[in-house]
C-alpha positions, 0 to 999 in steps of 0.5 A: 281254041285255047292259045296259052294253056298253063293251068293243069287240065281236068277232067270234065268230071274233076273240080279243078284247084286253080280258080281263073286269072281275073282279066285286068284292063288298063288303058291309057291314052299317050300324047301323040295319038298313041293308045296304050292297052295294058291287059293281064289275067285270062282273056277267052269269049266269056270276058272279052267285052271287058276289053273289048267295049272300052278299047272300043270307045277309045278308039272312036276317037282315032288314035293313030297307033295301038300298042297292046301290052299282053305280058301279063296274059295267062291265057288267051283264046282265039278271040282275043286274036281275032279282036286284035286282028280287028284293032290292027285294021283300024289303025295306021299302027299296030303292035303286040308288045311281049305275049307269052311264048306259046300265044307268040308261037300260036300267032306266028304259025297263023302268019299273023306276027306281021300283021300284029307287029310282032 
């Protein structure tokens, strides 16, 4: 399901103009457990491991809160919820910094916004 859609739909039978937002990750390890995860482009189940496997390694190493900086997500699918859901669990501390309105809007109907400190 398709959480921020902002290119133009196309028909399946038409190309479409607009090439995807390539995924950009960084990650950044801060003094006091803080793990800083800083994610711009497009985010669905194709690309996901990109985020996925180097969070993943950072957080085998138990940092005591996640802050995920998600304002430079141009779109999202429900994985990328469910993959924070999953962070948010493992953690004392969880928060969603600056989604775009509609992810924001997608994740607050799903009464999730606590969940991922928003």
């Amino acid at each position: 399901m398709p959480i921020t859609p902002q290119r133009p739909a196309t028909p399946p039978d038409e190309p479409s103009d607009e090439a995807p937002a390539p995924l950009t990750v960084e990650i950044s390890e801060r003094e006091g457990g803080d793990l800083h995860v800083t994610i711009a482009g497009e985010l669905d189940i194709s690309n996901l491991p990109e985020l996925a496997d180097p969070v993943g390694a950072a957080l085998a190493r138990t940092p005591k809160r996640i802050v995920v900086h998600a304002g430079g997500v141009r779109f999202a699918d429900s994985s990328a919820i469910s993959l924070w859901l999953q962070w948010s669990m493992s953690v004392p501390e969880f928060e969603l910094r600056d989604p775009p309105v509609l992810l924001r809007a997608v994740i607050t109907t799903m009464g999730l916004g606590e969940q991922l400190g928003m």
